[in-house]
N, C-alpha and C positions, 0 to 999 in steps of 0.2 A: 459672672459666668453662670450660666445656667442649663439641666439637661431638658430638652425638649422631647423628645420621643424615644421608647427603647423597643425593641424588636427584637424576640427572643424563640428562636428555633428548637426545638429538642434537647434543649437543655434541661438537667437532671428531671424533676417532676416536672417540666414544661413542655408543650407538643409546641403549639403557635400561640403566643402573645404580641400584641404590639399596644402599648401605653403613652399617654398622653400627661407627664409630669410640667410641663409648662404649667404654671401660675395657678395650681389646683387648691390653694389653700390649704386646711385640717384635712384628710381622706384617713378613715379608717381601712385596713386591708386586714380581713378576716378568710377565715378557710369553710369547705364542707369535703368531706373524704369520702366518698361515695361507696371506695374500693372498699374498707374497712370501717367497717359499723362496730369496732371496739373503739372509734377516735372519733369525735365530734369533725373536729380544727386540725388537727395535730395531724402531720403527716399530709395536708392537703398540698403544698406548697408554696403558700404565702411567702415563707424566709425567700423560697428560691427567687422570687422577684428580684430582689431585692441583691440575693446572690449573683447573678447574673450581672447586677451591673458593677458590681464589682470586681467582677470575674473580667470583662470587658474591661475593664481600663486596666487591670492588674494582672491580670490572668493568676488569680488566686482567689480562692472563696475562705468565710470565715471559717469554714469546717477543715479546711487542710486539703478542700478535695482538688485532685490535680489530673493532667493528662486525659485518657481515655473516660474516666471517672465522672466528668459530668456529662459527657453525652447519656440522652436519655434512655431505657435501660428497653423501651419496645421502640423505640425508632432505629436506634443503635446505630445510626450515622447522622451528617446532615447539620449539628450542632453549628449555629450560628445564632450569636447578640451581636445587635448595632447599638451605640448611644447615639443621639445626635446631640452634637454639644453646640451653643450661640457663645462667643468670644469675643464680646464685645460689639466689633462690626462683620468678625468673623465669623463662619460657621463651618464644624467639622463632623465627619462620621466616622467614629472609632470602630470597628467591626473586626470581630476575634472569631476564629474559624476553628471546629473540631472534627476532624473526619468527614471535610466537606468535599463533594464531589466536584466542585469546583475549587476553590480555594485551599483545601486539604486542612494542614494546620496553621494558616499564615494569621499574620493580623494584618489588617490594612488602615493605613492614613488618608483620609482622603480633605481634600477641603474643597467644601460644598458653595461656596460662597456666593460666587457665579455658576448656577446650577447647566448654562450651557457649555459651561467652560471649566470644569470637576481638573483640580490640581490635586496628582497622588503623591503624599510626599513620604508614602510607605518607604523606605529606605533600605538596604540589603539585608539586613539581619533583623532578624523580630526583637532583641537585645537593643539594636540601635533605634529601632521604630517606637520600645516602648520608651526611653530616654526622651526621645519626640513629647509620647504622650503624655510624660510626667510633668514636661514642662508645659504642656497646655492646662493641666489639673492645676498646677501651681501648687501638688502639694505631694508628698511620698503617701504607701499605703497605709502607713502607721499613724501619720494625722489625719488619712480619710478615714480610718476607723476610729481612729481617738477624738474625733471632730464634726464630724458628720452625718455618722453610720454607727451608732448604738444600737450593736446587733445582739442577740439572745447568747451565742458563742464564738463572737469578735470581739464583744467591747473588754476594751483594753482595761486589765485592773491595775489603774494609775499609781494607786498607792501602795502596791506589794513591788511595784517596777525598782531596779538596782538604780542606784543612783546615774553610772552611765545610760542605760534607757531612758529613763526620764528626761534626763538632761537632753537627750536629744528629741525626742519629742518635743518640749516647751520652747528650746530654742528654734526647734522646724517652726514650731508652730506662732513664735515669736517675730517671724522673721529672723532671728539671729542666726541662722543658719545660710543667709547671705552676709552676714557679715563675717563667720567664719569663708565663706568663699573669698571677699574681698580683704579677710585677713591673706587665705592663703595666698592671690594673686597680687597681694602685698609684698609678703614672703619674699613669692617670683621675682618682682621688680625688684624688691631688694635687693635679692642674690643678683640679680642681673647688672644693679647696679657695680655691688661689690666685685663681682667677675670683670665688668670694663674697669675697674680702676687698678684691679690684678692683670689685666689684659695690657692696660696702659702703661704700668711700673714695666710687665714683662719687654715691652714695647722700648723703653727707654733704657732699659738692661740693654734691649740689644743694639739701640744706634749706640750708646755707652763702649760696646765692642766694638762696632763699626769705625766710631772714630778711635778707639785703641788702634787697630788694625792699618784703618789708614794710613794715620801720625808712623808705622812703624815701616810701612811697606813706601811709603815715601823715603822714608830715612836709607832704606834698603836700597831705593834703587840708585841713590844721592853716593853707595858704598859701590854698587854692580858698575856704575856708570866711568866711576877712577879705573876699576880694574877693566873695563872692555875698553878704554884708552890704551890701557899698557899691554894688554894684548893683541892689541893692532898693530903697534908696533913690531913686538916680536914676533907675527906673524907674517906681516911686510916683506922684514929681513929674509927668514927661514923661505918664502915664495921668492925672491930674486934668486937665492941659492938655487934655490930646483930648478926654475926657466934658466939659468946659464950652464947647470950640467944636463938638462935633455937636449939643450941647443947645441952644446958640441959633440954630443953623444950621434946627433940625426946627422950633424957632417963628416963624422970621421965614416958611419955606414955608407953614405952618397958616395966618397971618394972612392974605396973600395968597390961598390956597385959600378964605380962608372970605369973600373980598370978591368974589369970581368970582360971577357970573349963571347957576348950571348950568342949573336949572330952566327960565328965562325961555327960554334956549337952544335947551331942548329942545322947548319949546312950538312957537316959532318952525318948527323943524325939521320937526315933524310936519304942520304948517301947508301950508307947501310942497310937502310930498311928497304930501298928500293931492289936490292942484292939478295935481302931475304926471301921478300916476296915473288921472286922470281923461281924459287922453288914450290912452290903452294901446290901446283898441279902433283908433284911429286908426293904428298904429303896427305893429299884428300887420296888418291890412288891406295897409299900407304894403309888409311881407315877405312875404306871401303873392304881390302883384301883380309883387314883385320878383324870387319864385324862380319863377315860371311863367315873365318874360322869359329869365332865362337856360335855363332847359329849351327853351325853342324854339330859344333861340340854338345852342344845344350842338345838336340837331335838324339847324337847318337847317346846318352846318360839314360833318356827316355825310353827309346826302344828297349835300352838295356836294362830299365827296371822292370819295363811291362813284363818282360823276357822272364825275368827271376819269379818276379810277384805270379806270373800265368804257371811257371813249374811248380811253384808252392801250391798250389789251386789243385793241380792236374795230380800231384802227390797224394792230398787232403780228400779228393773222390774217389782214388783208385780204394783207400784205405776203409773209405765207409763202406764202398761195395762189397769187399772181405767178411766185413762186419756185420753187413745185411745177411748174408751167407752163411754165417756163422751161425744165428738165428736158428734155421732151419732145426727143426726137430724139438727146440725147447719150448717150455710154455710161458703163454702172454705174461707179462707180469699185471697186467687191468683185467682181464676175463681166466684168464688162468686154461684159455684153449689152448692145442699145441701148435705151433707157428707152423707153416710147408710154404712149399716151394711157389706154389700157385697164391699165399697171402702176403708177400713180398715181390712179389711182379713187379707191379704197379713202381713200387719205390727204386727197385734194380733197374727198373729200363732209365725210369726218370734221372736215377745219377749217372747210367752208362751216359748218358744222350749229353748230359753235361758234361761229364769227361771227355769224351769224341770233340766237344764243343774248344774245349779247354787245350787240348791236342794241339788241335789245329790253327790255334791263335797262337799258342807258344811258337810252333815252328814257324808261322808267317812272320813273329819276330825276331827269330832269331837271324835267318836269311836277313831282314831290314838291317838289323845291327851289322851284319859282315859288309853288308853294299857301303855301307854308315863308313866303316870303319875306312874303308879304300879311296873313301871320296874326302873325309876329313885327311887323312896322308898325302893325297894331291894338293891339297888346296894349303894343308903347314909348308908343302916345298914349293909353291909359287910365292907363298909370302917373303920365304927366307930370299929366294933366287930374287924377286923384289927389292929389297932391302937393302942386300949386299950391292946393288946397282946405283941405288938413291948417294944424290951430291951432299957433301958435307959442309954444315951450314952451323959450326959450331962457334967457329971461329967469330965469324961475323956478330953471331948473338952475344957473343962476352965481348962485343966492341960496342953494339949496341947496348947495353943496360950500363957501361962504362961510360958512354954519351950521356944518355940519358941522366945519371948520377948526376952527373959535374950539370947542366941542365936544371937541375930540382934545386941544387945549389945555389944559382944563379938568384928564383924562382921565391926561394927562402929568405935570401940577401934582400929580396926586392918587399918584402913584404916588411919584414926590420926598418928599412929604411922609412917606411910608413908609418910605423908604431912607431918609429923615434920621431915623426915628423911630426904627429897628432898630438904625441906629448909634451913636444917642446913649444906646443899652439897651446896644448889644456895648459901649463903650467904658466905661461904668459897669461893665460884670459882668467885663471886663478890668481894670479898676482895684481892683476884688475881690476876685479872683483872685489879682494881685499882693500886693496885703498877706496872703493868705492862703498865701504861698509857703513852704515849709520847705526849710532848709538840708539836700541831700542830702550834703555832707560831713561831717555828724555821724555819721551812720550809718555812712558808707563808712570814717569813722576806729577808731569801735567793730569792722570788720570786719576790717581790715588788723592791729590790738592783738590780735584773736582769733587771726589768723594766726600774727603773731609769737609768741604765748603755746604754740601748740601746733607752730610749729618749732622752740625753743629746748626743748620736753619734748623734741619728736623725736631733735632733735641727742644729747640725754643718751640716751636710748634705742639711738642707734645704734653711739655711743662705748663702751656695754658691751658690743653685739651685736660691734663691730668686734674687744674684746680677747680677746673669744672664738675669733673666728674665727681670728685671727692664732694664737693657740695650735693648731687645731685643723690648722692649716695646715705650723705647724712638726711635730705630729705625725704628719702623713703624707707628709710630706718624711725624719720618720725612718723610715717604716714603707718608703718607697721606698729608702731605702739597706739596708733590710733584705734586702729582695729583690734588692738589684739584682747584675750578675754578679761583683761583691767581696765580695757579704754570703753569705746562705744558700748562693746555688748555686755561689758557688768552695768554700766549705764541705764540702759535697758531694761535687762534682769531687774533693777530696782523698781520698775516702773511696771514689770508682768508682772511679781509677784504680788504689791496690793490688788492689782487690778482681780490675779484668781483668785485669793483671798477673798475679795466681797464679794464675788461672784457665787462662788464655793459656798459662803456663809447663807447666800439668799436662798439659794436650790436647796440647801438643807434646813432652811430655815419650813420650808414650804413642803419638805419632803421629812422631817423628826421634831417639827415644833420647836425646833432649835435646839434638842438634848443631843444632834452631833455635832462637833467641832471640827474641820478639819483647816490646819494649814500649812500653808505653803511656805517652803524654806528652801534657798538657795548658800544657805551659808551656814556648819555646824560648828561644835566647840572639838576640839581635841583633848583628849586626857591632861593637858599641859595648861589648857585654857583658850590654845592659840585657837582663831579662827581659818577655817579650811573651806571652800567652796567643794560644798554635798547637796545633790538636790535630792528632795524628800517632802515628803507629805506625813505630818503627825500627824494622827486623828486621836479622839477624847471623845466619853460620853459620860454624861453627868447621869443618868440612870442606865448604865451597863459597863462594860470596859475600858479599860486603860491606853490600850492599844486597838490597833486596825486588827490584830490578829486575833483579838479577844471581845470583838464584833460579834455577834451573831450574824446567821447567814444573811435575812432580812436587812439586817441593819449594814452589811457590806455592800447588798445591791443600791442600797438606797447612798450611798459615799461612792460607787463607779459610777452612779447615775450625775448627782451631784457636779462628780469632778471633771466627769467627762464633757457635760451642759456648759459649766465654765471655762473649758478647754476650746471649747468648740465658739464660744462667743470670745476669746481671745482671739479665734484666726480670724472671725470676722468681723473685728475691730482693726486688724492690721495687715487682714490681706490686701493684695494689690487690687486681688479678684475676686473676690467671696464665693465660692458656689452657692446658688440662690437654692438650696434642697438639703433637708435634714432629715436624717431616718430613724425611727426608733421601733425596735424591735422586740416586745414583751418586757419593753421597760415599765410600761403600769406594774410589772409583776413586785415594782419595788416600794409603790406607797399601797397602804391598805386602802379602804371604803373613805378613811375621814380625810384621806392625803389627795385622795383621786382628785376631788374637784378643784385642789388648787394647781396640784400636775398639770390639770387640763389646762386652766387658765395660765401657767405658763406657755402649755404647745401652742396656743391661740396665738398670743404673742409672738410667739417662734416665728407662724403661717403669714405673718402681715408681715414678719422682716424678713423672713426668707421667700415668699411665694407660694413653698412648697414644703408640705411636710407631712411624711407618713408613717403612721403608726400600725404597725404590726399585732393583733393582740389574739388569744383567743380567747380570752373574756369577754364578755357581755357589755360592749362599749357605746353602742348605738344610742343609747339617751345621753351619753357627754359629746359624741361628734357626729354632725349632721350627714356630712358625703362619706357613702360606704365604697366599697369595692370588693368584690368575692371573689376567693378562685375553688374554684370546684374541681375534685381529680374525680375523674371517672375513666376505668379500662385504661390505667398507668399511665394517662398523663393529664397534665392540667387547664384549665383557660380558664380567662378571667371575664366578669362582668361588675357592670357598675362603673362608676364616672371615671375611671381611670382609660377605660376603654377603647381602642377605636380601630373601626373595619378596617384591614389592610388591603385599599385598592390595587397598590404596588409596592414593589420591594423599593426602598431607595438604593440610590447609590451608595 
């Protein structure tokens, strides 16, 4: 793997850069700070190059710097880096957005491969997209800095790491951290194993009940089957009993019914009523004379209220007009004037005129009521004179409802006979019924036998599925001890640690003359003696201290220098995919004048294995590395020139 180009928008000291890291050999990257003439270098943003593409595949820089933060501070939007990476036959463009007017804060995946034909395989969540691009890296952020990117305030200091860190750095970086995957998915199939052969027992637990069940419900029905024999019987019996008393119950009613006089009955009946209605005219006559009395009645009540209600009226005005009168001579009680005869007018005439009103209605009904009174007395002595004339038809009607009775009787008799006759049919087609009963436990016995016949195949069916499983179970219980951290990966472990060891021993040999030691241990002593897996880096110096912590500062840089060089030629001895680019970032600052030229002659070597490799310094390097590159900040933001360089005709994809 390799980065081909990077494109860096307003990011922190950067306005526009775009670089050419394909196959550039040694390149020194030095600075000029044009803004501040107290800093040669320093402050120009050389690291930031460097940051950026870090930032871009991680979205983290070695400084901690995050969010809003590295956009550039006079752009103050706009922030965008691409990488473009080659993957073999693939190619992709990683591109991380900050405050972009297009893009906003997204990152985008694209794969460039077929440049007419651009596959985005950005994914919904930038969480999920960087997971994408970790697995293109083929490595977490902790082996690109521990491995790759020996940065001025990233590189990793190996040897003060807890033994959990480190551990997991050497195994990332070992590959062994695939093999803790294909432990865990080991694990998985194990447990999945184990779970089908718990699934399987559970399995045979329950055809186990199924044929308990069967075996019992068979037997059951072999019990139900005797007893709905012998209740057939006695239900046989008890149904001819009941068809032989509703059968003579329906003919003692019949005889009875057929000795009844309907006919005669009815003859009579008609008889009478014909005798009745012969008076009818008599009768409506009778209701006619009777609703005209009460009409006058209800009549004359009326007049006779209005009568009372109009004198109470004609009383109640005579009484206020006294009262108006009375007035006369006192003072107002609202103006406190004194009332006469002439400020009461107005109200005297008005209740006279009412009164006169009132008068005159009362006596119009009082006259109503007497006229009322003499025509209601006519019309009570036609009704009685009426009355006392009408034929007597009493007789006849207690002959008639007498008819009638005996009639309903009949009527009643006839319906009995019916119900007795429906019953003594239900009671025979129930007796019918009954003998035509079949034993549902025969059946339900054939069904429980089918049962058990096709649990007991079951059962054999699952006793070979089970010694199946149990084998397959024990196999990936071996397959899990293969992986697990006693099997392959301590395996391994045995073969990383000389490998950093001589590695470790060279770099320092070429960076202290060999007066420092460091090494590598995957395996410590206990108080007891036992051996315990601790990972750890001793260091030793035969002219200065004991320990790592009792280094000088000088002598620290020169053992992260060291350890991280041999870190890094670890991954790319066992990566799948080497990234073909190595950074180093004011690591000269860790051998003196007499260390330099052999530092160098190792980065040479570095440039021919890896393509690419740049050296950050701001020292005076230009007579050990031939290709430079500068970046110049001037009016707060930076660009670069020299062979790293190149015009950006267009934005890629």
């Amino acid at each position: 793997m390799k980065f081909n180009r990077i494109e860096i928008d307003n990011f922190m000291a950067v306005g526009e850069v775009t670089i050419n890291v394909d196959n550039k050999g040694l390149v020194l990257i030095q600075g000029e700070n044009l803004d501040d003439t107290s800093q040669n270098s320093n402050g120009a943003g050389k690291s930031t190059i460097v940051e950026a593409l870090q930032w871009a595949l991680f979205n983290e820089t070695a400084r901690g710097d995050s969010g809003d933060s590295v956009i550039n501070r006079t752009a103050k939007k706009n922030c965008r880096v691409l990488i473009q990476i080659v993957d073999g036959d693939r190619e992709y463009n990683i591109i991380r957005h900050r405050k972009h007017k297009d893009n906003k804060n997204r990152v985008l995946l694209l794969d460039v491969t077929n440049r007419s034909d651009v596959v985005d395989l950005t994914l919904g969540t930038d969480k999920a997209t960087q997971e994408q691009i970790n697995k293109i890296i083929g490595c977490s952020s902790d082996v690109f800095r521990a491995a790759i990117y020996s940065g001025q305030e990233s590189q990793i200091d190996l040897p003060s790491l807890t033994d959990k860190h480190l551990k997991t750095i050497v195994e990332e970086a070992a590959g062994i951290d695939k093999m803790q995957l294909a432990h865990r998915i080991a694990r998985e199939r194990y447990a999945q194993t184990v779970d089908a052969v718990k699934t399987l027992e559970a399995s045979i637990a329950r055809v186990d009940d199924s044929i308990e069940t069967a075996t019992k419900q068979s037997e059951y029905c072999v019990t139900k089957s005797k007893e709905f024999a012998e209740q057939k019987v006695t239900d046989i019996n008890e149904g001819k009993k009941k068809a032989a008393s509703a059968a003579k119950k329906a003919k003692e009613l019949k005889a009875k019914l057929d000795a009844s006089d309907k006919a005669g009955l009815t003859a009579q009946l008609e008889e009478v009523t014909a005798r009745i209605k012969g008076v009818d005219g008599e009768v409506a006559q009778q209701k006619k004379l009777s609703k005209s009395l009460t009409e006058l009645t209800m009549k004359l009540k009326m007049a006779q209220s209005e009568f009372t209600s109009g004198k109470t009226d004609a009383e109640r005005l005579k009484k206020q007009i006294d009262e108006v009168v009375k007035e006369i001579g006192t003072a107002c009680s609202s103006c406190g004037h004194a009332i006469t005869e002439s400020s009461i007018g107005d109200r005297r005439i008005a209740l006279t005129n009412e009164l006169k009103s009132k008068v005159a209605n009362v006596k119009t009904k009082g006259v109503e009521a007497k006229d009322l009174k003499d025509v209601l007395s006519k019309a009570q002595e036609e009704l009685s004179t009426f009355e006392s004339s009408m034929t007597d038809i009493s007789e006849q009607v207690t002959q008639q409802k007498t008819i009638q009775s005996a009639l309903n009787d009949v009527s009643a008799l006839e319906s009995s006979v019916i119900v007795a006759v429906n019953a003594a049919k239900t009671a025979r087609a129930s007796l019918d019924e009954i003998g035509k009963r079949e034993d549902p436990y025969v059946e339900m016995k054939e069904r429980e036998d089918e049962k058990l016949k096709l649990a007991k195949t079951q059962r054999e069916n699952l006793d070979t599925e089970l010694t199946a499983a149990k084998a397959k179970r024990q196999t990936a219980g071996c397959v899990v001890d293969v992986f697990s951290p006693s099997g392959i990966r301590a395996h391994i472990l045995d073969t990383v640690t000389p490998f950093l060891n001589d590695r470790t021993a060279r770099y320092l040999g070429i960076l202290s003359d060999g007066n420092i030691q460091a090494i590598w241990s995957t395996l410590s002593k206990t108080a007891k003696g036992e051996l315990r897996e601790k990972f750890a880096i001793e260091i030793t110096s035969t002219t200065g201290g004991a320990s790592y912590k009792s280094l000088s500062g000088g002598e620290k840089r020169k053992v992260r220098l060291a350890t991280t060089l041999a870190l890094q030629d670890l991954v790319s001895s066992r990566a799948s995919k080497p990234i073909e680019l190595w950074i180093g970032d004011e690591i000269d600052d860790a051998v003196d004048v007499s260390g330099l030229e052999r530092l160098m002659t190792v980065l040479e070597e570095k440039a021919k294995e890896k393509g690419t490799v740049l050296i950050i310094s701001h020292n005076q390097l230009s007579d050990w590395v031939r290709q430079h590159a500068t970046v110049v900040k001037k009016g707060g933001t930076s660009t670069m020139t020299g062979v790293l360089n190149l015009e950006r005709d267009e934005e890629l994809v």
